[in-house]
N, C-alpha and C positions, 0 to 999 in steps of 0.2 A: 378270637373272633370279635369278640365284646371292644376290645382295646382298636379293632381294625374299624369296626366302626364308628364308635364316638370320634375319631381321629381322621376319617374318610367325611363323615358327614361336617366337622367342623371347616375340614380343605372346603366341601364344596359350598359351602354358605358362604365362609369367606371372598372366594372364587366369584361366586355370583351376586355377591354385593357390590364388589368393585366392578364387574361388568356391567352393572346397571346404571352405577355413578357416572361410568362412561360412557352408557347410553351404546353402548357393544351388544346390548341382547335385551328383545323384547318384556317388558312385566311380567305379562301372560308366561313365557316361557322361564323367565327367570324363577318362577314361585312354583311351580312345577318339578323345575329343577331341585329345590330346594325338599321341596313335603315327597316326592316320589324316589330323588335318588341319596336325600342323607336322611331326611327325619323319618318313612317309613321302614325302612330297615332296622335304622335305631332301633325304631319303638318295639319291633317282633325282633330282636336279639335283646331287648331290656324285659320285657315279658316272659321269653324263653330264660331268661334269668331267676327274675322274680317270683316266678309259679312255684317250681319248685320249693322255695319255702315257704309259699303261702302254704301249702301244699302238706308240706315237711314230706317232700319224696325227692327221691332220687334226680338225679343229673337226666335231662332231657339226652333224646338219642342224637348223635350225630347227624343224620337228614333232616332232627328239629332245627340243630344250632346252626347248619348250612342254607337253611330255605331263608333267611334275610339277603344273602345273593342274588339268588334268584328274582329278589323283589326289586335289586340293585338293577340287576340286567330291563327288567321290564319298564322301569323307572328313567333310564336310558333312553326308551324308547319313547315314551310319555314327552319328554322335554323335545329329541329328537322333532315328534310330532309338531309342539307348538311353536319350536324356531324354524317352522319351514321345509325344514329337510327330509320330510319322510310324511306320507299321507294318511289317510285318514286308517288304512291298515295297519299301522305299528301302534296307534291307539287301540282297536279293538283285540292286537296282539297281547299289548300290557295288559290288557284285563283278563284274556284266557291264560294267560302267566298269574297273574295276583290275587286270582278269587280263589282259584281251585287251592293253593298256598293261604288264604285267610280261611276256609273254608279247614282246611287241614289242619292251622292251630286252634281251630274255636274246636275240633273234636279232641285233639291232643290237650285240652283245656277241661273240656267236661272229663274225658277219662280220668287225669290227675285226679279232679275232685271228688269223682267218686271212689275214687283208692285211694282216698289220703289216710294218713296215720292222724284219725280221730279227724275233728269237723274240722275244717280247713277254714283258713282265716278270711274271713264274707269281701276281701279285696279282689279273688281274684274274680267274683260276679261282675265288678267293675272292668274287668279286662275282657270278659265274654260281650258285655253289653258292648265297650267299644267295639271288639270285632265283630259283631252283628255290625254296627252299624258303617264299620266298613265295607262288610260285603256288599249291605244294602247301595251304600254310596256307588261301589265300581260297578253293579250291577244296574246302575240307570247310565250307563258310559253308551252301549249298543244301544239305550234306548233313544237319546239324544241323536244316535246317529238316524235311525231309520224314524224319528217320530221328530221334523227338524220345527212344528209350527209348535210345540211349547218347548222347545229347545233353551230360552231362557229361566224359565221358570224349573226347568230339571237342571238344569247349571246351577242356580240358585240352589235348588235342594240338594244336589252333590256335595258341594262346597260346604252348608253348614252340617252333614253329615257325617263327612271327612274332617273338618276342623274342631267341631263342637264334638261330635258324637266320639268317633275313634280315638283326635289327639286330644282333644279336651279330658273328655269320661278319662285314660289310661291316665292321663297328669294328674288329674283329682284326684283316683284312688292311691298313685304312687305315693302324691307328696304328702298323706296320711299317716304313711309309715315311714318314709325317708325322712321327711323331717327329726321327728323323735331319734332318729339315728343317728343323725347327725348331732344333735343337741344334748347327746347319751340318756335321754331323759324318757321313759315310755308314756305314752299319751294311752291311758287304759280305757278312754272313751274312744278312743279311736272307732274300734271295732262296731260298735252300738252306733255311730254318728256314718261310718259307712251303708250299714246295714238299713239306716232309716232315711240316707236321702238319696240313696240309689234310686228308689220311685221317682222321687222329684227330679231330680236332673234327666234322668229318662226323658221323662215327658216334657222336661225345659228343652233339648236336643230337638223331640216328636214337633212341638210348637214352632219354635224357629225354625224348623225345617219346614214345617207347613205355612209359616207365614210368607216363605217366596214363595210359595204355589200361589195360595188362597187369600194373602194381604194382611199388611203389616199390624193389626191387632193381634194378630196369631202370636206373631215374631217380636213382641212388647208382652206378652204372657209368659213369652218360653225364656227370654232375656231376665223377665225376673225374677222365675225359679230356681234361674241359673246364678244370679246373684244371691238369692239365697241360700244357696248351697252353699260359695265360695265365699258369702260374708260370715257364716257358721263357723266356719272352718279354721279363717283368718281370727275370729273373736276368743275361738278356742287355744290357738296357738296364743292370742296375748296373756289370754289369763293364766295360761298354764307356763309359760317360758317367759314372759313379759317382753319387751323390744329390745331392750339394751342386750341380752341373752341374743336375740333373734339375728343381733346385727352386726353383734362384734364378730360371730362368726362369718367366712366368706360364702361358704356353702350355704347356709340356711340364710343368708340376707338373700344371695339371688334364688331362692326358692321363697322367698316370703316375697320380692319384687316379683318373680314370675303371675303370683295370685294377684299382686295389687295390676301387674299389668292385663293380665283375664280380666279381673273386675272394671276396669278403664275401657278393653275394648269392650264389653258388653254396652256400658255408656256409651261410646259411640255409636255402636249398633242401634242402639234406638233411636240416636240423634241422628243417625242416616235414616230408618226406619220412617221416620215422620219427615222427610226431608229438611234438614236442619242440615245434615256434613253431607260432601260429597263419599262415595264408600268406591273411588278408585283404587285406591291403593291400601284398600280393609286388608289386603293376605298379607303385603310386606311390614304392616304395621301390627299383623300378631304374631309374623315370624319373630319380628327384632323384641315388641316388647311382652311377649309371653312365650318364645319356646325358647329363645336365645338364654335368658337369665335361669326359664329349667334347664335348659340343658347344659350351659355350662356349672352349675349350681350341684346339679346330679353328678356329672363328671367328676367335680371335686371328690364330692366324697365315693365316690365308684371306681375312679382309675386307681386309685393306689389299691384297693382290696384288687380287683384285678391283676395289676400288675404283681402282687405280693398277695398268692390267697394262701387260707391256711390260718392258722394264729396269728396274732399281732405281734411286728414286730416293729424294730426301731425304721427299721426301712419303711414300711409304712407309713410310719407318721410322720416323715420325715417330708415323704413325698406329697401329702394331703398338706403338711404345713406351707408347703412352696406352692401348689395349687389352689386352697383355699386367700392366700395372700392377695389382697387389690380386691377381692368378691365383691363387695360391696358397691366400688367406684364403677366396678364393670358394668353391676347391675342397672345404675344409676343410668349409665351411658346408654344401656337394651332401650330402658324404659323412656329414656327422653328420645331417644329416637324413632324410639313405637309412633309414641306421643305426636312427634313432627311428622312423622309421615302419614298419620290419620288424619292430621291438617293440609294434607297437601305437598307439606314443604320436604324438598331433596334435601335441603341438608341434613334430615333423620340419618339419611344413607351413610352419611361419612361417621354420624355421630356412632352408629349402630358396628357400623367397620373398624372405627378406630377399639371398640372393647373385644369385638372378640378377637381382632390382630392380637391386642395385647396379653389374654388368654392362650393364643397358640404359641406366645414366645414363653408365657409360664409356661406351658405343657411341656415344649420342649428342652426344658431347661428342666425340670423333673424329671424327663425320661433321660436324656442325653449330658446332663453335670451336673450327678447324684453327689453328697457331700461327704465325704471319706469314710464316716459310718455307715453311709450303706451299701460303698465298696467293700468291706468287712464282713456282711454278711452274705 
């Protein structure tokens, strides 16, 4: 399931970047497409993952690891909705599909942690927090519809609740632990450095999200508790692995470029905030330069334990070595494309398309011409 998605949502990123370059499918729908039918399912199949050993319990049940589907189908509907093809009831469908499902893993969430084998590691409060704040996000979707004269300012607040709050908060707390895992090296502050800025980013999420209601003082308060978090975090990874470490690998460069590209859109956000940037194209420009370089970044080091679980073996590594290969260049490509598109400029689009094409021809070259050792095994 794990392997169907990272590989389902990479098709459709790629899918909808090129449809946009050629101006085949509306922004609005295109970024929709993108958060509702490959990165929200990612995110609740990488969670039904990772609980579990936060956790230290058992294998989630089969109606856990199959409801990211179900978010597929709703999500469907959601894109459906913004190209036209279907009215304003396949929107309020996707939400009576996706809440009662985020509602269901934030209880499947608390129970884990109350039955964990001893205290459970303080990451997966960070996963709660997001899904709250997803609920809360889908939950103002019917209010927008029936309440249409603040209908911008709950769009506003949707959005950075969905972005900040759900994909944001799960990124944070992941790349706490992924990283060190990737770099085999344990980060023992981790756990103290989650537990004490989960208030803060809260309330940076609470702030931005009340600064599109209430005015952009709000959304300049909440932008910098957020850069406080994620400048913490980044200061802590240089001093504990240094850069050269961070960079030769492929996995941890685009998960160290995912942060630097969070911290970049934050800067924008103020700079749109104060009216300084235009913030049309704010979604495609934190798709390319911060979930792109996570998610290909996480990939790396995820699909081969996937594809090969169990102990480590040569297959394995075999397969992370051909996957994590180019990381770096890739990252660079998310990030300058981030970059150009929060300027305005289409050519982010081609820049942002050409790294992750080139990420799907590694993938496929990992899965489909394995190298004779791990036809062997």
């Amino acid at each position: 399931m794990l392997i169907y998605l990272g590989c389902s949502a990479l098709a459709v990123v790629l899918s909808t970047f090129a449809l946009l370059i050629f101006g085949e499918l509306p922004l609005l729908a295109g970024a929709h497409l993108v958060l509702a039918v490959a990165i929200l399912p990612l995110i609740f199949g990488a969670i039904a993952h990772f609980v579990p050993v936060l956790t230290r319990s058992g294998q989630p049940h089969r109606v856990v690891l199959l409801l990211p589907l179900l978010l597929q189908a709703s999500g469907l509907l959601v894109f459906l909705h913004f190209d036209g093809r279907l009215g304003p009831g396949a929107l309020l469908a996707a939400v009576y599909i996706s809440l009662p499902v985020c509602l269901v893993f934030i209880g499947w969430l608390m129970a884990r942690a109350r039955h964990a084998l001893g205290k459970p590691h303080p990451g997966w409060r960070w996963y709660l927090a997001a899904l709250v704040f997803l609920a809360l996000g889908l939950a103002l979707v019917p209010v927008m519809q029936f309440w249409p004269e603040v209908r911008q300012e709950l769009r506003g607040l949707h959005l950075h609740l969905n972005l900040l709050g759900f994909i944001g908060l799960t990124a944070i707390g992941t790349l706490q632990v992924l990283l060190p895992t990737v770099l085999g090296g344990p980060d023992p502050e981790a756990a103290l450095r989650l537990r004490q800025d989960l208030p803060l980013a809260v309330a940076g999420v609470l702030l931005v999200g009340s600064g599109a209601v209430f005015g952009w003082p709000l959304a300049l308060l909440g932008a910098g508790a957020l850069i406080v978090v994620l400048g913490r975090l980044w200061l802590s990874w240089l001093h504990r692995y240094g850069l050269r470490a961070m960079v030769s690998d492929g996995a941890s460069a685009s998960l160290l470029a995912a942060v630097c590209g969070f911290l970049l859109l934050l800067v924008f956000g103020i700079a749109h905030a104060i009216g300084v940037m235009d913030g049309h194209a704010a979604v495609a420009a934190f798709i390319a330069a911060f979930l792109l370089p996570l998610v290909t970044g996480a990939l790396s080091q995820l699909m081969p334990v996937w594809r090969h679980p169990g102990r480590r073996t040569l297959a394995r590594d075999r397969m992370r070595a051909v996957l994590v290969k180019g990381g770096a260049i890739r990252a660079l490509l998310f990030v300058s494309g981030g970059g150009l598109l929060a300027f305005g400029q289409s050519s982010g689009y081609w820049l942002t398309a050409t790294g992750l094409l080139i990420f799907l021809v590694v993938l496929v070259r990992a899965f489909c011409f394995p190298g004779p050792e791990q036809k062997q095994l």
